[in-house]
N, C-alpha and C positions, 0 to 999 in steps of 0.2 A: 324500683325499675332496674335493677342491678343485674336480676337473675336472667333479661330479656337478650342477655350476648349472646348464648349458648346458643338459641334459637339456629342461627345460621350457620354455625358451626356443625350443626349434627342435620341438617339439611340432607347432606349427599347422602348421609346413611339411614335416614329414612327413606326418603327416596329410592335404594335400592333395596331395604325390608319389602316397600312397595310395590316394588314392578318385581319383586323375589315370588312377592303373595300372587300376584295377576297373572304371571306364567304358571303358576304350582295348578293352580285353576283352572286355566287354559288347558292346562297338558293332561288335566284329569277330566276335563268335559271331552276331548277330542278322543283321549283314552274309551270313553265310556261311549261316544259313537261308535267307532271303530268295532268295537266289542259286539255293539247292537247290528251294524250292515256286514261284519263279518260273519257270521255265525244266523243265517237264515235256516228257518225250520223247514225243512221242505215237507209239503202236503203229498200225503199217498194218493194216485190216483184210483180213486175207488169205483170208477165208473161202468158198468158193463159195455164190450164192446156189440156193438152194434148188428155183427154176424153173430151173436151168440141169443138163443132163444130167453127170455125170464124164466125162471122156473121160482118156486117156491123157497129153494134152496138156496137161491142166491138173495131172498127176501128175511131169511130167519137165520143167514150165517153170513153176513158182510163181511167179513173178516177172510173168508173160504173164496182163493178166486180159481 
C-alpha cells in the first residue's frame, strides 16, 4: 500500500492533461462548425422568369440563360 502516496500528488497534473484534452476538442468541434456555417454553397437560380416565353431551348440547355 506504499505506492498509493503519489496518487495525490500528480492530481493537479492530471487534472490539467484533462481539461488540456477537453478544450483541444472543444476548439476543434467549434473549429469544424464554424468551417461548415461559414462557407455555404450558394444555389444558382435556375428558374425561368416568368416574362420570358418556354421555348425548347431553354428545356434541352439549362445551363444557357
Amino acid at each position: 500500500m506504499g505506492i498509493h502516496y503519489t496518487f495525490g500528488a500528480n492530481k493537479g497534473s492530471r487534472l490539467m492533461e484533462k481539461k488540456a484534452k477537453r478544450e483541444k476538442r472543444l476548439a476543434e468541434k467549434r473549429a469544424k462548425k464554424q468551417a461548415k456555417q461559414g462557407s455555404p454553397k450558394q444555389k444558382e437560380d435556375k428558374t425561368i422568369p416568368i416574362d420570358q416565353v418556354i421555348t425548347l431551348d431553354h428545356l434541352t440547355n439549362p445551363d444557357k440563360k
